[in-house]
N, C-alpha and C positions, 0 to 999 in steps of 0.2 A: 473178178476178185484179184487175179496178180496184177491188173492197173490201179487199185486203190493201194494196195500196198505199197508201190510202187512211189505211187504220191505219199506213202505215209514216210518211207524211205526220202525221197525228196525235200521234206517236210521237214524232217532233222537236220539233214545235210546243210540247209538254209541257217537252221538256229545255230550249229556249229560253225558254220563260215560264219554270221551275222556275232556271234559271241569272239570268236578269233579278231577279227576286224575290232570291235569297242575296245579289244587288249589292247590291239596295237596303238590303236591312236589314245588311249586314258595312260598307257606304263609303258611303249615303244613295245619292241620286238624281241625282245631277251631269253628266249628260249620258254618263255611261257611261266616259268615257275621260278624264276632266280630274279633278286630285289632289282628293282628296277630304276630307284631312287642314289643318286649317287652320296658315299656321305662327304659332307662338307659343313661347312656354315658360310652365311654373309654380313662379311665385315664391313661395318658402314663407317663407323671411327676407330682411330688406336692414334693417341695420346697421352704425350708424360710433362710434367710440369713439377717444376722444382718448389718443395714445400721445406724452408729453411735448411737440413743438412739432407735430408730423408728427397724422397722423387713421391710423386704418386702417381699412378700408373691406372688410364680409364681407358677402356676401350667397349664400344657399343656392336651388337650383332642383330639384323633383322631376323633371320631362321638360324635353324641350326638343325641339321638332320644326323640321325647315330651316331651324334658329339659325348665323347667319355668326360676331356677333359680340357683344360687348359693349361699352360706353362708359359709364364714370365721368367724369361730369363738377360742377364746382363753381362757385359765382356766389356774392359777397358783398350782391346784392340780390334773388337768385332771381328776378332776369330776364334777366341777361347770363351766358351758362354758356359755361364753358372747358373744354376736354376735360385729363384729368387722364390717364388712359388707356383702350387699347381692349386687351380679352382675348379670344381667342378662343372661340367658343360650340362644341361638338360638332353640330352639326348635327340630326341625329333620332336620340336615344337617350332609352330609357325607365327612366333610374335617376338618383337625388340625386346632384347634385355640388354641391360647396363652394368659393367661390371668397374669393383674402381678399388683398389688396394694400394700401402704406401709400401715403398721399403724402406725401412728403417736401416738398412747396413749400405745406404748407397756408397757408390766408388766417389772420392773427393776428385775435382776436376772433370775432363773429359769422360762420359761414358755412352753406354749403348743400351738398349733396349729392344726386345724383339718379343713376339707373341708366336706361340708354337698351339698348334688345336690337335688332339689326336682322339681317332675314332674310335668305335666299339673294336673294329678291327685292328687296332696297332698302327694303320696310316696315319701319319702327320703329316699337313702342312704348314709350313714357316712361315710369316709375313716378313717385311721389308722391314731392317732396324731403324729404331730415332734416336738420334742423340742429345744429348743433353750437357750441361757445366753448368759442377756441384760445386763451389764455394764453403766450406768448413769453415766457422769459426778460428779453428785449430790451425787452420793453413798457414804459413808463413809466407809471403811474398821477397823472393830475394832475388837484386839485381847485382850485377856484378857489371864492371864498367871500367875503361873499353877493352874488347873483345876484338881481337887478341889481347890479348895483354904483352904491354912491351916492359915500361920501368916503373909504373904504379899500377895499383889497381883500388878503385871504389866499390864498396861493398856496401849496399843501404836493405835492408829490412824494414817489410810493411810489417806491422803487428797487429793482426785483428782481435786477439785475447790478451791477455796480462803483459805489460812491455819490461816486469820485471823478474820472468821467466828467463832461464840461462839458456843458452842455443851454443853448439859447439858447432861451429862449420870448418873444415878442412879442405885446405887446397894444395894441392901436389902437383909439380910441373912434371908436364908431358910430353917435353922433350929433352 
């Protein structure tokens, strides 16, 4: 009788070692009950392309695990960033989605773009910014000629909108 038991003892001990083992190798070793899954998502594209004064901003993701959200944001020195917007993430799902918004308030000229992801937890990560030159209607193109200036100076204005618009330009010597 105490060697049946014995093996009934044995018997579980097997099933709980045999259960412990499938953990580790299906979820690693994490203390057994804490998520096992890290969150993140994967980023397959992030692309911006200039749509007349506006940017439009696409970026593609295979998964995404405990993803809250998203935030596009833009800096004209790629150190002061301003949130442009935030879209929502799916949370954990295992299939590509597309995601594609414009800004309508782009910065004229040079700027930047960057994709910010944050989790259910508060973690973000950053991606790598892309830049872009935005061309305005609005812009004026002004060359001044030559540089230094010694006893003349040429002054020519490109005019991309109305050339019978007033412009006030001022120059003050700096020495």
């Amino acid at each position: 009788m105490k060697n049946k038991k014995m093996n009934q003892d044995n018997k579980y001990s097997f099933y709980t070692f045999l259960l412990i083992i499938v953990t580790m190798i299906i979820g690693g070793w994490n203390n057994c009950n804490s998520q096992t899954l890290q969150d993140t998502i994967v980023l397959t594209e992030f692309d911006i392309t200039p749509n007349n004064s506006n940017v439009d901003i696409f970026w593609r993701v295979r998964s995404q695990v405990n993803n809250d959200y998203f935030t596009i944001e833009r800096s004209e020195d790629c150190y002061n960033w301003k949130e442009v917007r935030v879209v929502n993430g799916s949370g954990t799902i295992n299939i590509e989605q597309c995601f594609v918004i414009t800004d309508y308030n782009a910065y004229s000229g040079i700027s930047y773009y960057r994709l910010k992801q944050t989790s259910f937890n508060g973690k973000t990560e950053i991606f790598d910014p892309l830049s872009i030159n935005i061309k305005k209607k609005e812009t004026i193109v002004l060359n001044i000629r030559p540089n230094p200036v010694i006893d003349y100076m040429e002054v020519e204005m490109d005019y991309t909108t109305n050339p019978d618009i007033n412009h006030d330009i001022r120059i003050y010597n700096s020495s």
